[in-house]
N, C-alpha and C positions, 0 to 999 in steps of 0.2 A: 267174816267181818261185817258188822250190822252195816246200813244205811249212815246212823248218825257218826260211829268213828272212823269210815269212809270220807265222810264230809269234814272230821275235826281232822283230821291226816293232809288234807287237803288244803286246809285253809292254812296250817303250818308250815306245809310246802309253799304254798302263797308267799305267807309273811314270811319265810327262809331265803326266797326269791325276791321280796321286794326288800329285805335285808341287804342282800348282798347286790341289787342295784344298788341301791342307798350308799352302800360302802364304796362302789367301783363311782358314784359321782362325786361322792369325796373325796377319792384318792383323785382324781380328775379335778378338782377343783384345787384341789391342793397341787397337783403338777403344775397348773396355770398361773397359782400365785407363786409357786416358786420361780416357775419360766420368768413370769413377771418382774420378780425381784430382782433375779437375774440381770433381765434386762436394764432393769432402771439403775441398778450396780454400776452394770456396762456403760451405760450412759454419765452417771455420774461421775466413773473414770474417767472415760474419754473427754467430758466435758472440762474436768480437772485439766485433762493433760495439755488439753487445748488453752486453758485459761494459763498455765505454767509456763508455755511456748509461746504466747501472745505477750508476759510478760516478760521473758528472758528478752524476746525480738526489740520490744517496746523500750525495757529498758539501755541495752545494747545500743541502741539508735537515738537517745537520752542520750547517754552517757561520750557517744561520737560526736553528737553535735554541742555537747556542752565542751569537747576538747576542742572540733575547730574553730569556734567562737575564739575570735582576737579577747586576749587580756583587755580589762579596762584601764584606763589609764588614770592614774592616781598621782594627784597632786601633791598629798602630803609624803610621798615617797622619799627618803632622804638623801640628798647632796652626800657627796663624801667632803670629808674634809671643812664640813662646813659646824659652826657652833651654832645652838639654837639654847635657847634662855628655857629656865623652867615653866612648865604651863601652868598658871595660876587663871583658875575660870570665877576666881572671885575677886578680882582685878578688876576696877573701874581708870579706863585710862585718864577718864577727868582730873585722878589725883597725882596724874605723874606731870608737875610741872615743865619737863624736857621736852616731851611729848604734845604738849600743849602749843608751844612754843613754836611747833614745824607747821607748812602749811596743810592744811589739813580740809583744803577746799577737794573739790571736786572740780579741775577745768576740762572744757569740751569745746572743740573747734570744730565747726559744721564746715559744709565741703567747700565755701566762701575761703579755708582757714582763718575766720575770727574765730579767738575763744574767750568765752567766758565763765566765770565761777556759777555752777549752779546754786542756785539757793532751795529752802524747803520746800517750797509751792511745786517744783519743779518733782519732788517726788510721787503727787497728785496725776502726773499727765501721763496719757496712753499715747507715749514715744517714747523715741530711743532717749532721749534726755532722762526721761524720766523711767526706763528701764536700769540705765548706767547709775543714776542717782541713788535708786531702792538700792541695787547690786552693792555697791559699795559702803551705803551705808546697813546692810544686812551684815555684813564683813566687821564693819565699826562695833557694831553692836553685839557682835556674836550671835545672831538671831541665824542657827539654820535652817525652819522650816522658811523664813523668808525668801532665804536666799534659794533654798530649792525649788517655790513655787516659781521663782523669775528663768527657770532651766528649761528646753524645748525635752521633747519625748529622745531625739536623736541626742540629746546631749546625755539623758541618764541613761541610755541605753549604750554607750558608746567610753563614756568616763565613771570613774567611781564617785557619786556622789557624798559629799560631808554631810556625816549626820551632828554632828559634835565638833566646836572648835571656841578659843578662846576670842575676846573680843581683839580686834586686830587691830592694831595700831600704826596705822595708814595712814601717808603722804606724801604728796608731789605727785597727784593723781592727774597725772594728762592723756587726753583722749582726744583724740583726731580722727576723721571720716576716710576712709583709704579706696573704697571702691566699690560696687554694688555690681552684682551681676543676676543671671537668670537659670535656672537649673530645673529641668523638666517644667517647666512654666512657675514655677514657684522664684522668687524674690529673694534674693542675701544682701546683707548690707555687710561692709568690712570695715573694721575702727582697728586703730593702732591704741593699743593702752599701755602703760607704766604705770610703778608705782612703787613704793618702798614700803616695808616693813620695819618699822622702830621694837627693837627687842623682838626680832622674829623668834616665836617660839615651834614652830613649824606644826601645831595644831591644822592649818590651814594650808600652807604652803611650806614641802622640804626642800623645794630647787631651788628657792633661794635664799643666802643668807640675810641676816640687819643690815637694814640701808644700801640693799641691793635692790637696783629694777633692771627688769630683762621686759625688754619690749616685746608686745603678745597680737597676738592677730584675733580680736573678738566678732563673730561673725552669727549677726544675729537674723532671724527671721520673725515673719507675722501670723502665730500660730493660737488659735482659740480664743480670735478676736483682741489679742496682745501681742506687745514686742517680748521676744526672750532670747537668750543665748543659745545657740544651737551647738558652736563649737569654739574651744580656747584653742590656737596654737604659737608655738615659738614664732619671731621671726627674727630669719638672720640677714645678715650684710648682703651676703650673695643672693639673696631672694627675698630682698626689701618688701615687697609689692603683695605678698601673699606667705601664710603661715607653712612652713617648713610640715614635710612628712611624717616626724617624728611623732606628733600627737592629732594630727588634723584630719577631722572624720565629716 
């Protein structure tokens, strides 16, 4: 065998040789992206299964606390036995002569017990006069983004609030000062209120029927630099002084 096909024999071997590294770094390259793939699979499973178990726990613990969460307590809930008129919200009680006719002031007796009729100016003032005053006439008007703005945080968290209700046809509205106390350093005041409903149609209130009033325990605080309602409750005979358990939060 000459010199020169010595040498091309050679250089075949070579290139046969750096072929077949060539080949064994690729199959090696390719092992590490499959490893790789592998891995990030792995990962994305596990990450899955964990985001799955995070949600089952999450929502499970959701789902508990929205059960021991006390019912809200809903006004328009209905009386048995009780009749309530049809709800017409394009009703103007200006037109119903009868209606007109009952007194339809707002009185308020401060802890002196003098009362007197509030008038409009009085719905301008950042007091409970003129908290009680908006209130009632948000009620008149059927206005209830009004009436919700005059409500504290503890009262929409605690009652179901009205988003919708007919205008209310309201009178013999008496409210009296009953008691003030202190609770974690914060301020309540407590008013006795009544009030009747002419043609209740129970949009607003199902506990009671037409030309019924059920004395209520309004118990207002000083919250975002305003007065607002904090909480409505019954008051009975046996426990004059302070609103009965049944709704008083």
């Amino acid at each position: 065998m000459s010199h020169e096909e010595r040498k091309k024999n050679s250089s075949l071997d070579n290139n046969a040789e750096d072929l077949k590294q060539a080949e064994d770094v690729g199959e090696f390259e390719k092992d590490i992206k499959k490893s790789e793939k592998r891995a990030l699979k792995k990962g994305v499973r596990y990450a899955l299964y964990v985001f799955v178990g995070l949600s089952v726990v999450l929502g499970g613990l959701y789902l508990v606390n929205q059960l021991m969460k006390p019912e809200k307590f809903d006004f328009r809930t209905k009386a048995e036995g009780v009749y309530f008129f049809p709800a017409d919200y394009n009703e103007d009680p200006a037109d119903d002569p009868a209606y007109m006719a009952k007194d339809r002031d707002v009185w308020f007796s401060d802890d002196r017990g003098v009362g007197v009729p509030l008038d409009a100016a009085t719905a301008s003032e950042n007091t409970v006069k003129g908290l009680m005053y908006r209130y009632f006439l948000s009620l008149k008007e059927g206005d209830a983004a009004a009436h919700t703005a005059l409500l504290s945080k503890n009262y929409k968290e605690k009652y179901v609030v009205q988003d919708k209700f007919t205008c209310q046809k309201i009178h013999d509205i008496r409210i009296s000062f009953n008691q003030g106390e202190k609770r974690d350093g914060v301020s309540y005041w407590h008013y006795k209120v009544s009030y009747k409903i002419y043609e209740n149609n129970g949009t607003y209130r199902g506990d009671i029927g037409s030309e019924t009033a059920r004395v209520m325990n309004f118990e207002v605080v000083y919250e975002d630099s305003t007065y607002k309602i904090n909480s409505i409750g019954y008051i009975t005979a046996k426990n004059d002084d302070k609103a009965t358990a049944e709704n008083k939060n």
